[in-house]
Structures are given as C-alpha cells and as structure tokens.
VEXTI-839378 format. One line per field, with one value per residue (C-alpha): x, y, z; residue number from 1; chain. Coordinates in steps of 0.1 Angstrom, whole numbers. Each point is the difference from the previous one (the first is absolute). Layout:
east = c(X,...)
north = c(Y,...)
up = c(Z,...)
seq = c(NUM,...)
mol = c(A,...)
//
This chain:
east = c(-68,-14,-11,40,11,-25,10,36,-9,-24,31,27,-24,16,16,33,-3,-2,-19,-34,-17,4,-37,-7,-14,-5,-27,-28,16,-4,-15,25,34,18,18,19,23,11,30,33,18,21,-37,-15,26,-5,-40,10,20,-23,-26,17,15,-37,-20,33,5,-37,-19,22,-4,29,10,21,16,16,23,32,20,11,-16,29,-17,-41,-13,10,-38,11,33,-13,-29,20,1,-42,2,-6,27,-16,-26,33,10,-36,17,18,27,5,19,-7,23,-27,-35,5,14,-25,-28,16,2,-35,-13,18,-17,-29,28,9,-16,-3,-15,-3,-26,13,25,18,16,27,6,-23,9,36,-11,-18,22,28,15,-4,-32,-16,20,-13,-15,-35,-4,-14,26,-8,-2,-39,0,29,-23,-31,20,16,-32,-21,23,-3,-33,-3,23,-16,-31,12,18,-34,-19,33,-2,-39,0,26,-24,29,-10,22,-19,1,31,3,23,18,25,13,8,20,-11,17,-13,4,12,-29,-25,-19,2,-40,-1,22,-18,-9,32,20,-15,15,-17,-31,3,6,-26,-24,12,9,-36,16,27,20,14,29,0,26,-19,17,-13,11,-13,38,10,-25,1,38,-1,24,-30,-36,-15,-40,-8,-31,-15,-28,-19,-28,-24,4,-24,-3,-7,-37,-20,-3,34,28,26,33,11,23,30,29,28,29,33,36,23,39,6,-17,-31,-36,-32,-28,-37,-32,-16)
north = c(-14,-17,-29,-7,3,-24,-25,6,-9,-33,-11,4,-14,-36,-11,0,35,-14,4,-19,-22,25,-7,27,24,40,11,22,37,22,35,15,1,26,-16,16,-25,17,-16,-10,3,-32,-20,27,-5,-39,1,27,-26,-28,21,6,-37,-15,28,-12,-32,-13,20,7,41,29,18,31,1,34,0,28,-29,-32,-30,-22,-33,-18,-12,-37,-13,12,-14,-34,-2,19,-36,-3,40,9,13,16,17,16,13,22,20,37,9,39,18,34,24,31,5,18,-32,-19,26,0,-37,-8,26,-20,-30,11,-5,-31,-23,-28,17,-15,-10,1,36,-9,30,-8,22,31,16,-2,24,22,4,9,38,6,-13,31,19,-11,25,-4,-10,20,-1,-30,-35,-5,18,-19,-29,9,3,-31,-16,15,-8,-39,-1,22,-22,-36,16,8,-38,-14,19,-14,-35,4,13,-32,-26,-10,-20,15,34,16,15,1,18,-13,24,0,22,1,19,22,-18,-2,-31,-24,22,-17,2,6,27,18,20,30,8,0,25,-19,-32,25,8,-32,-17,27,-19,-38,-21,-22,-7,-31,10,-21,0,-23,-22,1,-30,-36,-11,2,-19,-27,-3,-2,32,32,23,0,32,4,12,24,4,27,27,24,-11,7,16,-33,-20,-15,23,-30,-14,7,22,-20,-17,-29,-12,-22,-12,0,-21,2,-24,-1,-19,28,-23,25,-16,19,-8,9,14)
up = c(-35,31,-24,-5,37,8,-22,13,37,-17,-22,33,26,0,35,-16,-18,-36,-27,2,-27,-30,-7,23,-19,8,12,-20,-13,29,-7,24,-23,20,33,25,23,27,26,5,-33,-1,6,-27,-19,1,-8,-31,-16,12,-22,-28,-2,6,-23,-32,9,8,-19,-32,10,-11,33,0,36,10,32,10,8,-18,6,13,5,1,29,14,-5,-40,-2,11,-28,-25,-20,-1,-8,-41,-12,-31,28,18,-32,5,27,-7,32,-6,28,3,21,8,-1,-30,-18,16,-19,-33,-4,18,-29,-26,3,-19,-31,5,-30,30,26,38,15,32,16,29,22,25,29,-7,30,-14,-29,21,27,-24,12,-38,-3,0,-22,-29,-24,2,32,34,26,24,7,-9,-28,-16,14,-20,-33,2,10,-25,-28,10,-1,-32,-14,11,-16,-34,-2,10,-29,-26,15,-2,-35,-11,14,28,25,21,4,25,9,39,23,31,15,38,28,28,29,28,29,34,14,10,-21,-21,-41,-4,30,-15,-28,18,9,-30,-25,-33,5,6,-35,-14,19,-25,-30,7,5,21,26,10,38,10,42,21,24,27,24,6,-33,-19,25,3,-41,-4,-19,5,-9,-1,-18,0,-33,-6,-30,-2,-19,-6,-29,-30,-27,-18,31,6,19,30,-4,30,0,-4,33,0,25,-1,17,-12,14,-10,13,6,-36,-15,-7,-1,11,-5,20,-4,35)
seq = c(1,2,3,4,5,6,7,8,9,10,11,12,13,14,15,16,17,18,19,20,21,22,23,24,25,26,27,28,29,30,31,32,33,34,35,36,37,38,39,40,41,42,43,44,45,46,47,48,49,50,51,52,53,54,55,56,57,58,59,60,61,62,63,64,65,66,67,68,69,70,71,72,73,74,75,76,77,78,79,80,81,82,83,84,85,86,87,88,89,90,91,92,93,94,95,96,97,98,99,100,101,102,103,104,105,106,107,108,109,110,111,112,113,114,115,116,117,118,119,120,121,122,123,124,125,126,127,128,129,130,131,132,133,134,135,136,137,138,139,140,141,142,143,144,145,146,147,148,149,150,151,152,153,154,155,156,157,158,159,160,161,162,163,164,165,166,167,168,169,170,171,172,173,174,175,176,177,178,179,180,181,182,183,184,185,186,187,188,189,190,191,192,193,194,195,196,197,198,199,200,201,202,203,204,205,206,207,208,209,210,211,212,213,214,215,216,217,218,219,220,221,222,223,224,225,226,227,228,229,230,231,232,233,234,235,236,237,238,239,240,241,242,243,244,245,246,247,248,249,250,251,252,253,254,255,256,257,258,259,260,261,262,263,264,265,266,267,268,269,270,271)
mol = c(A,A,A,A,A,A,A,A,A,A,A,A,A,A,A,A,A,A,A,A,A,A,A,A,A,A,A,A,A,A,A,A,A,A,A,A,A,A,A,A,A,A,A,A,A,A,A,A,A,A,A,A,A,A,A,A,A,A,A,A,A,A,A,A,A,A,A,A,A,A,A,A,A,A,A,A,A,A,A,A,A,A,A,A,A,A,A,A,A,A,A,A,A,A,A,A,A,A,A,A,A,A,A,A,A,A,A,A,A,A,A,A,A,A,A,A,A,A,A,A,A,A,A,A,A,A,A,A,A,A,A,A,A,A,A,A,A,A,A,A,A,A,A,A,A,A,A,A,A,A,A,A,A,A,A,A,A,A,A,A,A,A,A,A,A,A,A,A,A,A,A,A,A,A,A,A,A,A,A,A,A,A,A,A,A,A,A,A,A,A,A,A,A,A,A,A,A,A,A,A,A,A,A,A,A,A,A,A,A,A,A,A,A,A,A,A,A,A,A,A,A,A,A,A,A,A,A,A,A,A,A,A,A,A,A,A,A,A,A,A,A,A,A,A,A,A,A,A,A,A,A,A,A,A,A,A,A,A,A,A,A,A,A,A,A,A,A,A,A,A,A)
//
C-alpha cells in the first residue's frame, strides 16, 4: 500500500498542487500492503480519496472504499484535474457506507464474492467503528474496544489475502490486494500523532496487524507562513520489516511535507 501513497505525494508535488506529467509512473509493488494513516480526519480523509483516485485513475485498479459517512465532495487538487482524470478508471471505485462495525464486517467478508474483486480496500474512520457504544455487542465478539479492534483487523488482512491468491490465480496484474484504513486518535492538544501509540490501547492492536503507518503531524513553525500555505503537515511513513524483505534492506522510513493552502490546493514535498 505504501507503493500507492507514494505515488500520490510524486503525482501532487507540483508548485501549483496539480497533477504532474502523467508519465510518472508508480513505483515498484511494495511488500508492505497493509497501511495505517493515522491523523486529522478531514486531511485523512483527503489522502483516502487521493488513494483511491490515483490507485483507479492511474493505474486502472478496482477500489472498494468503506466510510460511516457520505462522501459529500473530492478534494480541490481533484476537482481541478478531474478533466485529465480517466473516467473509465473512476468507474473502478465501489463507495459502500456502512452504519456499524457489524455492517462494516459483513460487507468486508463479502468481497471475496464479488466476480471483480479489488485490488485495493479502503476504510474510513476506523475509530468510528470501534468507538461505536454498540460496537461491542456484537455476537461473537469479547467485550471491549481491542478486541473489536483485532476482529476487524484480522478480517482485512484475511480478506486482502484471499483477493491476492484470486487475482494471483487469474494472472491480474493487479495482485496484490492492499489495505489502507485510517485512525483518528484521542490526543492531547500539542501531542504528537507518532507519540501517541502507547497511550491508546486500540492503535496498540492495530499497529500488530498494519506493516506500515503513514502519521499525519501539524508543523507548527513559521514555515505556513513563509510558504503562503494555511497548513503544513509532516508526513511519516514507517515500518518494521517484513518477512519478504532482503535480509540487509531498511526498515521503511520516509517523510514528507505536506501543504494545504486557502484555495484548497495540496502540495505535497519530499523531506
């Protein structure tokens, strides 16, 4: 999954906040196809669609994206290239809008039925789901937050895992399926995104099953100022190694800068 947000912050890196050349091409499949973006939900929000735009559009991908509420409007930067956009590559992505966790389960377990399946699961709002009051009530479930956490998560992966061995077994090109989901966290004001994981024991437990995690932190210096922007978010993306990796190769460390400005225009940066 880490493979498609980087080519997302490559293809809205332009000084205006459109979409560069189109030649730019995605980078190589990454190993790590489960991604965690944890942040602000309207700038989550924002990079989720970015995704599933760039991963239908770009690369001719299906996308199922789940989310409790409905998606009212794309981004600015989205709205301005919608005319270079493919409009047979939007067709690609599936809006479903789950109430409850348990909807949310049932129709992440029906995707395995679908005769197109995705190769790409997008989860709005997580923490909506599991913060539900009836969350827990489900049959099946232990009472509590993480434990709702762990059967949610375990199902995504489960389920990105079975859609890789179909889109495997068909000869797709678009195998494998990845996961990006987001999470909004309790934090105190002026606490940082990525110091946060010790003290909220949900994105404990998700941190077990997503390889990677994309951290959205507000910089909070001159530098908005100084770049004419109304926002500059630092972007982190990290994680572990996985199984596949080369025994020498790094674990996954990357930052960005991202800036929004008062049109609605994004910018993203490499640091």
């Amino acid at each position: 999954m880490t493979d498609i947000l980087t080519l997302v912050f490559r293809t809205y890196s332009s000084q205006t906040g459109q979409k560069q050349d189109p030649s730019v091409g995605p980078p190589p499949p990454s190993l790590r196809c489960t991604t965690l973006v944890v942040g602000e939900h309207r700038l989550s929000r924002s990079v989720l669609l970015l995704a599933a735009v760039t991963a239908a559009s770009e690369l001719g991908i299906r996308v199922s994206f789940f989310a409790q509420t409905r998606i009212q409007s794309l981004p600015v930067c989205l709205q301005r290239c919608s005319a270079t956009l493919n409009p047979e590559g939007l067709k690609k992505i599936t809006f479903s809008y789950p109430r409850t966790l348990e909807e949310l389960l049932q129709q992440v377990a029906s995707l395995h039925e679908s005769p197109s399946p995705p190769s790409l699961i997008i989860v709005d709002g997580l923490d909506g789901f599991l913060r539900d009051p009836v969350a827990g009530s489900h049959a099946g479930f232990h009472s509590g937050e993480e434990s709702c956490a762990a059967h949610l998560s375990a199902l995504l992966c489960d389920t990105a895992a079975f859609l890789t061995e179909v889109l495997e077994q068909r000869g797709s090109s678009s195998a494998p399926c990845r996961i990006i989901a987001s999470f909004i966290l309790n934090v105190d004001s002026g606490q940082e995104s990525r110091d946060s994981s010790a003290t909220d024991p949900i994105l404990v437990v998700l941190d077990r099953y997503f390889q990677a995690r994309c951290t959205l932190d507000q910089d909070r210096s001159y530098e908005a100022a100084a770049a004419a922007a109304q926002e500059v978010w630092r972007i982190y993306l990290s994680g572990t190694k996985s199984p596949e990796d080369c025994e020498d190769g790094p674990a996954l460390a990357q930052e960005w800068k991202l800036f929004t400005f008062p049109d609605g225009l994004m910018e993203f940066k490499l640091v």
